[in-house]
C-alpha positions as semicolon CSV with decimal commas, in nm:
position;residue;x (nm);y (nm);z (nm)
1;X;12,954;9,202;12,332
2;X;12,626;9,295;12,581
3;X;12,293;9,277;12,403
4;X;12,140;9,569;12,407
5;X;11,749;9,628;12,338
6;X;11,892;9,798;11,946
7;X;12,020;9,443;11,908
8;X;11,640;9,297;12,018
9;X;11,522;9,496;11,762
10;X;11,720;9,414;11,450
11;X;11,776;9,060;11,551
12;X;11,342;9,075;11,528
13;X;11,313;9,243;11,218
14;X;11,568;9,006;11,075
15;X;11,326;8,725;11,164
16;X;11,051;8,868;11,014
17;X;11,210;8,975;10,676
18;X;11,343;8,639;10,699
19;X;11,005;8,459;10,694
20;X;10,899;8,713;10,441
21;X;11,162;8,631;10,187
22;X;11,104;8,299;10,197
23;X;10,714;8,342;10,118
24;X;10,740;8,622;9,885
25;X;10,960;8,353;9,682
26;X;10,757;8,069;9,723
27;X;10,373;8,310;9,641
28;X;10,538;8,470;9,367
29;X;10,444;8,792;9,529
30;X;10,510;9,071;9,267
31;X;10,381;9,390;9,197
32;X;10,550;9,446;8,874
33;X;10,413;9,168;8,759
34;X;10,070;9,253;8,963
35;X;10,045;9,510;8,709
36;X;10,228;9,315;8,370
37;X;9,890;9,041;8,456
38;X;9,666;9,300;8,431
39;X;9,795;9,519;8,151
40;X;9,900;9,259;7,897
41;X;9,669;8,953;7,992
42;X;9,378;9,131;8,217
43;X;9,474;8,908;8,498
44;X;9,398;9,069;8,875
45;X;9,531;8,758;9,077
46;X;9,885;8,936;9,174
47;X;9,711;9,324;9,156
48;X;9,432;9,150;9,405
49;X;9,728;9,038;9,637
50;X;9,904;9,387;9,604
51;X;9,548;9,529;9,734
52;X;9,502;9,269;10,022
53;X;9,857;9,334;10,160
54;X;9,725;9,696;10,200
55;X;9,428;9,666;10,292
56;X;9,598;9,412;10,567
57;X;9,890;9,684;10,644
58;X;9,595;9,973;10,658
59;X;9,386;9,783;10,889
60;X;9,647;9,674;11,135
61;X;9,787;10,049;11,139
62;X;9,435;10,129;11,252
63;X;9,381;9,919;11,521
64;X;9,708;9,948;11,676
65;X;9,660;10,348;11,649
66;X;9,278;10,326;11,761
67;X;9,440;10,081;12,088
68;X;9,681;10,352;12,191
69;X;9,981;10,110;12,114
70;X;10,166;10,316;11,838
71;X;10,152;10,642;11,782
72;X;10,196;10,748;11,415
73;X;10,361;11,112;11,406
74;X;10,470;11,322;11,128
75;X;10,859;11,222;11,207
76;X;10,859;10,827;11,096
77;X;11,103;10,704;10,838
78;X;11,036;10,818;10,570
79;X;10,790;11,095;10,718
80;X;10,469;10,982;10,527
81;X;10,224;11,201;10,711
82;X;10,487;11,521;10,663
83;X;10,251;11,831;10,685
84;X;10,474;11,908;10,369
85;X;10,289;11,774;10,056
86;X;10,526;11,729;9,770
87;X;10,282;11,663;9,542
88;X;10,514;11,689;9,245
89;X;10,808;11,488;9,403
90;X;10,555;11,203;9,445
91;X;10,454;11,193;9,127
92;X;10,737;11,217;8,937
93;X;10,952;10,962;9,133
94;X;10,663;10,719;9,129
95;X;10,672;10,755;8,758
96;X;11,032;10,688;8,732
97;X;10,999;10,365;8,950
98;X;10,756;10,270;8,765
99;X;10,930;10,272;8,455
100;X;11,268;10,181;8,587
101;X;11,127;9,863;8,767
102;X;10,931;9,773;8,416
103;X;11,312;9,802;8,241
104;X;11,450;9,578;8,585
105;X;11,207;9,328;8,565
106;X;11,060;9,395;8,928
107;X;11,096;9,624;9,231
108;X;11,338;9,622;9,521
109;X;11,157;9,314;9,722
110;X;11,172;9,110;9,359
111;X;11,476;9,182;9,320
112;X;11,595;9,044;9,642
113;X;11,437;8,705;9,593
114;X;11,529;8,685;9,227
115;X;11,893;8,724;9,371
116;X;11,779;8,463;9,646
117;X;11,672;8,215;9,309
118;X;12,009;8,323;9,149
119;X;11,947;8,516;8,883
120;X;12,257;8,733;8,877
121;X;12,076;9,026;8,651
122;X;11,876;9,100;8,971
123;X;12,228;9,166;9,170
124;X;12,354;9,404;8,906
125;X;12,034;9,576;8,952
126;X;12,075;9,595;9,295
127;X;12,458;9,733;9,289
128;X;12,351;9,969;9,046
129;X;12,044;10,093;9,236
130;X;12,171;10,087;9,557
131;X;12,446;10,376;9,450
132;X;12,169;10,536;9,294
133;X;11,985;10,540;9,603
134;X;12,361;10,596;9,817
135;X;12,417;10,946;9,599
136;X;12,027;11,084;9,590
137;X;12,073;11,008;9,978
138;X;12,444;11,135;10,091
139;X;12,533;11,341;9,810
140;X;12,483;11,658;9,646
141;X;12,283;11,505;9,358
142;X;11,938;11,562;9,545
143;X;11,994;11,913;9,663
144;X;12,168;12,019;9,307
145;X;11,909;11,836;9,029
146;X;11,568;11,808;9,215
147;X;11,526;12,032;9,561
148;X;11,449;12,368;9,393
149;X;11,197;12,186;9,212
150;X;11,061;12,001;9,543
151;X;11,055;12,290;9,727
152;X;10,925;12,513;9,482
153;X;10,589;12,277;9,445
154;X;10,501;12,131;9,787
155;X;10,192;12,263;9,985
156;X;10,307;12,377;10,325
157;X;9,929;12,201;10,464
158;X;10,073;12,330;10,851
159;X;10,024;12,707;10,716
160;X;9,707;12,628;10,651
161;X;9,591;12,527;10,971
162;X;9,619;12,116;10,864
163;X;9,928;11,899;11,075
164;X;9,944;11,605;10,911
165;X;9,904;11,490;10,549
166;X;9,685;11,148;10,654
167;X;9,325;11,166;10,513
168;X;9,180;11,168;10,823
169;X;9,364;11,462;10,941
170;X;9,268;11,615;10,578
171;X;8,885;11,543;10,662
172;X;8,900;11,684;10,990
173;X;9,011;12,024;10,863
174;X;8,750;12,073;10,573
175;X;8,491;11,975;10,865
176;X;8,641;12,271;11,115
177;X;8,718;11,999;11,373
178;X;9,040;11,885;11,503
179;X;9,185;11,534;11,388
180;X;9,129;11,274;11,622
181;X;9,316;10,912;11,635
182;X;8,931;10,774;11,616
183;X;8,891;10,953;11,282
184;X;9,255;10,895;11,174
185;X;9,152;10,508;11,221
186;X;8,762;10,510;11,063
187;X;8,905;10,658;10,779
188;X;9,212;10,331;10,765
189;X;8,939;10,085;10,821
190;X;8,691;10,186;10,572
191;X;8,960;10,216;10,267
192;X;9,099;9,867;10,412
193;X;8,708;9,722;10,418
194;X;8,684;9,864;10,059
195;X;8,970;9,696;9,916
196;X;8,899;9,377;10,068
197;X;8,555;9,349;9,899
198;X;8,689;9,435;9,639
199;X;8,954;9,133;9,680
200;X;8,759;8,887;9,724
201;X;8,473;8,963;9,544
202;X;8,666;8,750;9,256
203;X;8,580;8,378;9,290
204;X;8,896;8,279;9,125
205;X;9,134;8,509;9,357
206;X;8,934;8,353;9,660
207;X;9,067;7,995;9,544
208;X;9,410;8,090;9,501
209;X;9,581;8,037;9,808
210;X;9,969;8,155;9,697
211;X;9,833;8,500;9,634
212;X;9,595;8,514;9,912
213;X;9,908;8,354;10,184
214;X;10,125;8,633;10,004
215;X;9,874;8,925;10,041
216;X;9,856;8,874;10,418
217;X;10,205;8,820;10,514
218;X;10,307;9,109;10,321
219;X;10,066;9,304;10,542
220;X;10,121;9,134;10,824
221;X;10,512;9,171;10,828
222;X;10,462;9,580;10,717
223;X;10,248;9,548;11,072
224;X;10,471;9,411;11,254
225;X;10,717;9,622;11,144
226;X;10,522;9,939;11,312
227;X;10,479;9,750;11,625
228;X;10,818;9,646;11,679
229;X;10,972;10,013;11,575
230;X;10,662;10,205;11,751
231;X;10,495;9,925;12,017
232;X;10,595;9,914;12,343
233;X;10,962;9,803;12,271
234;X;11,019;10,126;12,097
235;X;11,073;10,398;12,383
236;X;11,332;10,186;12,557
237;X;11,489;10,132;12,202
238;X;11,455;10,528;12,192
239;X;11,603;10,590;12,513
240;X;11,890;10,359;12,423
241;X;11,991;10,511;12,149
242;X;11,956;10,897;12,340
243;X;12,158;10,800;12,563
244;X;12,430;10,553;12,344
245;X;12,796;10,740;12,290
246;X;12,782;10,601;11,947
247;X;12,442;10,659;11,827
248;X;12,234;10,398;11,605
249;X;12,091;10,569;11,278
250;X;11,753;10,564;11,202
251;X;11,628;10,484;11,549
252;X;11,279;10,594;11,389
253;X;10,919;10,447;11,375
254;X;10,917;10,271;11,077
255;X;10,813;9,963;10,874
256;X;10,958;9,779;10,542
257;X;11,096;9,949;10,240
258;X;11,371;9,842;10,026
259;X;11,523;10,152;9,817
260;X;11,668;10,368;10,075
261;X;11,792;10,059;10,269
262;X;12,013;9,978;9,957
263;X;12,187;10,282;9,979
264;X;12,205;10,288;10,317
265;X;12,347;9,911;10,289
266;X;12,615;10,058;10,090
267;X;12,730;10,298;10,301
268;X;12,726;10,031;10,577
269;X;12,935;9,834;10,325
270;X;13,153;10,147;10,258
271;X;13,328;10,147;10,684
272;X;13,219;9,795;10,822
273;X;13,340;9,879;11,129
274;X;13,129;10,099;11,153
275;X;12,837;9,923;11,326
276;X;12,587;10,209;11,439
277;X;12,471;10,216;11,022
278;X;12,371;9,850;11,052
279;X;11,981;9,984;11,116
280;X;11,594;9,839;11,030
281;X;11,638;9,892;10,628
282;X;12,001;9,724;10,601
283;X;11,915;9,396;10,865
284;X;11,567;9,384;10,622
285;X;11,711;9,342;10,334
286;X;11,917;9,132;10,428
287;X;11,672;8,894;10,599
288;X;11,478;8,902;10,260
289;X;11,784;8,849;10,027
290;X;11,884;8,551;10,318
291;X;11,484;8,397;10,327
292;X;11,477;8,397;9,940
293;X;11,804;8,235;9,912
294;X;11,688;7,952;10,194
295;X;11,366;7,910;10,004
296;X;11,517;7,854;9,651
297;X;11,754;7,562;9,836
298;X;11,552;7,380;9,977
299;X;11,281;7,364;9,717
300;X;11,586;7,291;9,452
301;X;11,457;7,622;9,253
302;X;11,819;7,832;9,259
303;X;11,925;7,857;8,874
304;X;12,178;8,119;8,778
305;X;12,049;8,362;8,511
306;X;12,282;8,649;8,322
307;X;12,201;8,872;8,051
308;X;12,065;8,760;7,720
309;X;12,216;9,029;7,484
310;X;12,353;9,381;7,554
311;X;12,049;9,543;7,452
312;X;11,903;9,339;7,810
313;X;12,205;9,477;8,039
314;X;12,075;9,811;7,906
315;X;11,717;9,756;7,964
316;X;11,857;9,655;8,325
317;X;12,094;9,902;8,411
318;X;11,886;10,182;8,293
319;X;11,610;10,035;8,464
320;X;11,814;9,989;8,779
321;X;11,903;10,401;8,796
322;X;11,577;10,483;8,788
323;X;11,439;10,287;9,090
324;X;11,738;10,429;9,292
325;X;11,663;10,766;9,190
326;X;11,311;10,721;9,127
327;X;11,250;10,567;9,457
328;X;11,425;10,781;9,698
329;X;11,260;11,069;9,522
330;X;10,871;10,922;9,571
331;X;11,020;10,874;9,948
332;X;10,964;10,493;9,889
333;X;10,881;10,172;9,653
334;X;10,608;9,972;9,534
335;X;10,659;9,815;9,917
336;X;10,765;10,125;10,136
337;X;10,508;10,372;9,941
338;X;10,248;10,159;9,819
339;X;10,227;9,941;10,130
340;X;10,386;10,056;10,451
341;X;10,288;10,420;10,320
342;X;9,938;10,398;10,226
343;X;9,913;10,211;10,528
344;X;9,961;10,542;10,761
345;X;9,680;10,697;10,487
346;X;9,907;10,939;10,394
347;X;9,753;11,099;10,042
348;X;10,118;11,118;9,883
349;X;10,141;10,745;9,958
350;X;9,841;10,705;9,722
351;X;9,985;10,968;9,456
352;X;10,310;10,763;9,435
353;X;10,090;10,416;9,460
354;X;9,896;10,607;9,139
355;X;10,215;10,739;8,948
356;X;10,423;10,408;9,026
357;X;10,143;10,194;8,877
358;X;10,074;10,438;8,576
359;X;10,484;10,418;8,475
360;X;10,490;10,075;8,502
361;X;10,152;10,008;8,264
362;X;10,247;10,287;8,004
363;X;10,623;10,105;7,953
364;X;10,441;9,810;7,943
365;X;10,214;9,946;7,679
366;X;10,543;10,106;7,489
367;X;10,726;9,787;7,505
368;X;10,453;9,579;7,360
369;X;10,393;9,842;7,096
370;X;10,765;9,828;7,006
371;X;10,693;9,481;6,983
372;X;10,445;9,422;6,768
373;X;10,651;9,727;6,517
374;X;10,980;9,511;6,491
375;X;10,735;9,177;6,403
């Protein structure tokens, strides 16, 4: 079989989700239980590192932008900076993968590695979630339960004289001048500056090197991930697939998110032979699921986990259906919205980071009052 530059670029991103895998494991890099720490316990150690990976992600988005070496345009995958604001479908799918990852015990990257470290009520999540994410994506059940709704609420910002959803573009129009890549990039690197004060204005976060290694690679690999899909490898990798008789899918600019990838996985799954769906999302989850799994054997860390009582499959599976759902709704996860999108500045990236966050804490706050009731 000839190599071909679409080859160059999975085989790379496979690398780098590897790597990422294996650290997310061994940092304990969560952002469900970023926000558990801080809701039940008022610890910021994990919320700090779900901050730095942005700030990170933001701040390399702005330099390569600023540098002329990616160019960020309303058609990435998913299309954060859409002059189409869906303010509603933002918020209510963050809310629902919020919740469901609460009821799942962690978002799509967790679950990977907990399936890496064996837990087996992770994978059920993942089957489950992944058909969620297979139907909202190929089937009728987006256009028939939540389009009229979508379309019904989101701000066409293009009629109104505004081409792009990013803040800077958003500044430029309420000061009557057009948006500028310079502007697009101040704006990046002053929210990124922000949250890293922020950060590290915590003496105990500054000493903790697990969340502080896990922060950065996070954002690091959500960079590289724009700069192999949208660098200088990424026309050729355009051209190929323009010119292919079977054509790739997703040959977009793009970076890491794990909800849509699941159902596209499945699909993959679903004609094998069928090689042009292997794309970025399916070769990145895998290279997590694969770097979580290496991590757990060497360190002697795999154990095998199932469900304590039927009430916890529930709690799981219910869980599981609404990050599919949820997920492909918000137009990405606690990773794909709340990283790689508020890393482009988009402002529904930030509603779903807001709504995703908020579901998550109130279930929190429901469970524990449940809890304390029954005792």
């Amino acid at each position: 079989m000839e190599l071909t530059v679409h080859h160059q670029v999975l085989a790379t991103v496979f690398v780098v989700a590897l790597i990422l895998g294996a650290i997310v494991n061994k940092t304990n890099f969560c952002t469900m239980g970023a926000v558990s720490d801080w809701v039940n316990i008022g610890d910021t150690g994990r919320m700090r590192a779900w901050l730095l990976a942005i700030a990170v992600a933001m701040a390399g988005v702005a330099g390569l932008e600023l540098a002329g070496v990616i160019t960020m345009a309303s058609d990435t995958f998913p299309p954060y900076r859409t002059s189409g604001f869906a303010w509603l479908r933002y918020l209510v799918g963050g809310a629902m993968f919020g919740i469901g990852m609460t009821l799942a015990s962690g978002c799509g990257s967790k679950t990977l590695t907990r399936i890496g470290g064996g837990n087996l009520k992770s994978l059920v999540v993942l089957v489950i979630a992944a058909v969620m994410s297979y139907l909202m994506m190929f089937s009728p059940l987006y256009a028939i339960l939540f389009q009229p709704w979508v379309a019904a609420s989101t701000i066409d910002l293009a009629a109104h004289g505004i081409a792009a959803q990013d803040i800077g573009s958003l500044i430029a129009a309420a000061g009557g001048v057009a948006p500028s890549p310079a502007l697009t990039a101040a704006v990046g690197a002053v929210i990124a500056l922000a949250l890293l004060v922020y950060v590290f204005r915590s003496a105990e976060f500054r000493t903790s090197f697990d969340n502080i290694l896990g922060g950065v690679s996070v954002g690091l690999a959500v960079i590289a991930g724009w700069f192999i899909t949208g660098g200088p490898l990424a026309q050729a990798w355009k051209e190929y697939a323009d010119f292919a008789s079977e054509v790739p899918s997703r040959v977009q600019v793009q970076s890491f998110t794990f909800i849509s990838p699941m159902g596209d996985t499945l699909r993959y799954l679903m004609e094998p032979a069928n090689t042009t769906l292997i794309n970025f999302g399916v070769v990145a989850l895998a290279g997590m699921l694969c770097g979580a799994t290496v991590y757990a054997a060497v360190t002697r860390s795999f154990r095998v986990e199932w469900f304590a009582s039927p009430g916890d499959f529930a709690n799981h599976a219910i869980g599981a259906v609404l990050m599919g759902v949820g997920g492909v709704l918000a137009m990405g996860c606690t990773f794909g919205q709340a990283i790689t999108g508020q890393s482009t500045t988009a402002l529904g990236s930030f509603l779903a980071f807001a709504a995703i966050v908020a579901g998550a804490a109130a279930t929190m706050k429901y469970q524990y009052w449940r809890l304390m009731r029954e005792d």
